[in-house]
C-alpha positions in Angstrom: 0.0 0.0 0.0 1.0 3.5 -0.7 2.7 5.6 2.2 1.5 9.0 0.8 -2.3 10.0 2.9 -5.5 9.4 0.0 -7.4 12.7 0.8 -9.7 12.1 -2.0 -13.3 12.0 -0.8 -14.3 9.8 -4.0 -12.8 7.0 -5.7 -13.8 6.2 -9.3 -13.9 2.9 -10.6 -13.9 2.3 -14.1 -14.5 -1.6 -14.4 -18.1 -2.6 -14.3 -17.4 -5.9 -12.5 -14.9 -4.5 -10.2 -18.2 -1.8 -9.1 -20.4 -5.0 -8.7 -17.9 -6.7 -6.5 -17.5 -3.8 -4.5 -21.9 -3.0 -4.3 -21.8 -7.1 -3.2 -19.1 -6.3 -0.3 -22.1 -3.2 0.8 -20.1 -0.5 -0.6 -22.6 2.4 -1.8 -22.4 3.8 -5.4 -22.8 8.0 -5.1 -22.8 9.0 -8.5 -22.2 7.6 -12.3 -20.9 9.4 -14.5 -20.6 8.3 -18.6 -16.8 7.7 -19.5 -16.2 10.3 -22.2 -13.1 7.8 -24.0 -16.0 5.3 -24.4 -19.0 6.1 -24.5 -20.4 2.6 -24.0 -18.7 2.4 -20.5 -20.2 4.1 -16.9 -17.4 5.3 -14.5 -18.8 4.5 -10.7 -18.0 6.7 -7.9 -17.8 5.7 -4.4 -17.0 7.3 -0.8 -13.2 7.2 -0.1 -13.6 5.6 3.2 -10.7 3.5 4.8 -12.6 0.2 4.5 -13.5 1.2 1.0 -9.5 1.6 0.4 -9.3 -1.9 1.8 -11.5 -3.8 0.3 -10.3 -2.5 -3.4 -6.7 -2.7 -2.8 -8.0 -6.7 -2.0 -9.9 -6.8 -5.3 -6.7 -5.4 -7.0 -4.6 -8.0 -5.3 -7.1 -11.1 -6.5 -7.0 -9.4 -10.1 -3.1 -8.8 -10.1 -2.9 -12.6 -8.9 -5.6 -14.2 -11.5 -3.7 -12.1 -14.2 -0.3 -13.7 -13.5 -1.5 -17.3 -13.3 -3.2 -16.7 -16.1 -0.2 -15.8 -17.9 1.7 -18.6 -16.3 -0.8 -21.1 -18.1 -0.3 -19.1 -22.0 3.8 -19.5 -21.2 3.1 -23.2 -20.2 1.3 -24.5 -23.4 2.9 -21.7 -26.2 5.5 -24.7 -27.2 4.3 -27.0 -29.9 2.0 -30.3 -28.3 2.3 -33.7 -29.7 -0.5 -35.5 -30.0 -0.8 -38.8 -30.8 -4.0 -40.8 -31.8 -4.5 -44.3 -32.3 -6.7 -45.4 -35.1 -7.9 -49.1 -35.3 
């Protein structure tokens, strides 16, 4: 976690499923705002509260972890598999 003190009030989220999690855990949705890059996506803001902090840096954490393994598994199988099939 950062040393530097997070004065923000709000926190915006970006990720639709990362907003979901977050509502799930009880966290309260303030505002939504549309995402003027693309304007198919909602940006989700939420009070800046110390468990609020927690519980993303957590989600962040899962996200960073699922991200590597799943990167892990591409390195594992990019090399050429051999298959062999018997045919009667």
């Amino acid at each position: 976690m950062n040393n530097k003190k997070d004065t923000r009030k709000s926190r915006l989220v970006f990720d639709a499923k990362m907003a979901r999690k977050l509502l799930k855990q009880g966290f309260v949705v303030i505002d939504i705002k549309p995402n003027r890059e693309n304007t198919d996506k909602t940006i989700f803001v939420f009070e800046n509260t110390d468990e609020f902090k927690v519980a993303l840096e957590k989600l962040m954490d899962e996200l960073k972890a699922k991200k590597e393994a799943e990167t892990e598994v591409e390195i594992e199988f990019e090399g050429e598999i051999e298959v062999e099939i018997d045919v009667d």
